[in-house]
N, C-alpha and C positions, 0 to 999 in steps of 0.2 A: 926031641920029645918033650911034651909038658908035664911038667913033675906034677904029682898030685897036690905038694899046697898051692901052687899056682892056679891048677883046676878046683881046686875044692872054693878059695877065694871067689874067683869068677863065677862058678856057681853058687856061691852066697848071694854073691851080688845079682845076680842075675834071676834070681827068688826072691829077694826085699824089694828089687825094681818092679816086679807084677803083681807085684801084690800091694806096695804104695799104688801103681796103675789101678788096681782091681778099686780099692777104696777111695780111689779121685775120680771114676766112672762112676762110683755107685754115688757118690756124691753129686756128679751131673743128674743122673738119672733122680734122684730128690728136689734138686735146685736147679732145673733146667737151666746151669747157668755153664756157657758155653766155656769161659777159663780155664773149668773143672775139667772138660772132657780136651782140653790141650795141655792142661798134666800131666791128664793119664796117658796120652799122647807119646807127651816128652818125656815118660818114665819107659813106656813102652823102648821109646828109640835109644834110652839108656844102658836100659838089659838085654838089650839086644847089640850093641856096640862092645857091651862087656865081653860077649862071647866069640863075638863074630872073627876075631883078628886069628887066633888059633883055628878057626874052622876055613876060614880064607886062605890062610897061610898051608892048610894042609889039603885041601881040596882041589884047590886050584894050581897048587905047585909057582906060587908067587913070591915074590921077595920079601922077608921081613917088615922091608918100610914098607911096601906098596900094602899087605895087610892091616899093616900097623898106619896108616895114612887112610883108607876104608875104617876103619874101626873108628878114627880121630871124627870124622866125617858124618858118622853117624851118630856118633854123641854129641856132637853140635849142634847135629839137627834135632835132638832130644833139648839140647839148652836152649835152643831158640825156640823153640813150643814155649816152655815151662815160661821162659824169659816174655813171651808174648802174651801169655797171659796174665802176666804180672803188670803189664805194658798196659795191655786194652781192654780190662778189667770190663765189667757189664755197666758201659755206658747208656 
């Protein structure tokens, strides 16, 4: 079972990630400047990584790592957004 400060963490985290999202969207939406809307992006697939390993883990009746390796997977793919915007700025 997941103890409550392990869930209440994850759902901090998981509320600062959409909400930094929410204000790098609305920042596209100002500055049509496409960077912006792959932060919000890669924040989105951050908060969503935070949660997902306990909801994998209990859903699907999967092994620790194999959640915990899904979870890894998709925060990666949140940092390689963020990291490519960083990269290929509005040339």
């Amino acid at each position: 079972m997941i103890g409550p400060p392990i869930l209440l963490v994850k759902l901090i985290t998981l509320v600062l990630s959409l909400v930094i999202a929410s204000l790098a969207y609305h920042g596209y939406r100002r500055s049509d400047s496409p960077p912006m809307l792959y932060v919000s992006a890669g924040f989105v697939f951050i908060g969503v990584g935070a949660i997902c390993e306990g909801l994998i883990y209990r859903a699907f009746d999967t092994s620790l790592l194999s959640a915990a390796l899904v979870q890894a997977l998709i925060v990666s793919c949140g940092m390689l957004l963020i990291l490519a915007s960083l990269t290929f700025g509005d040339d």
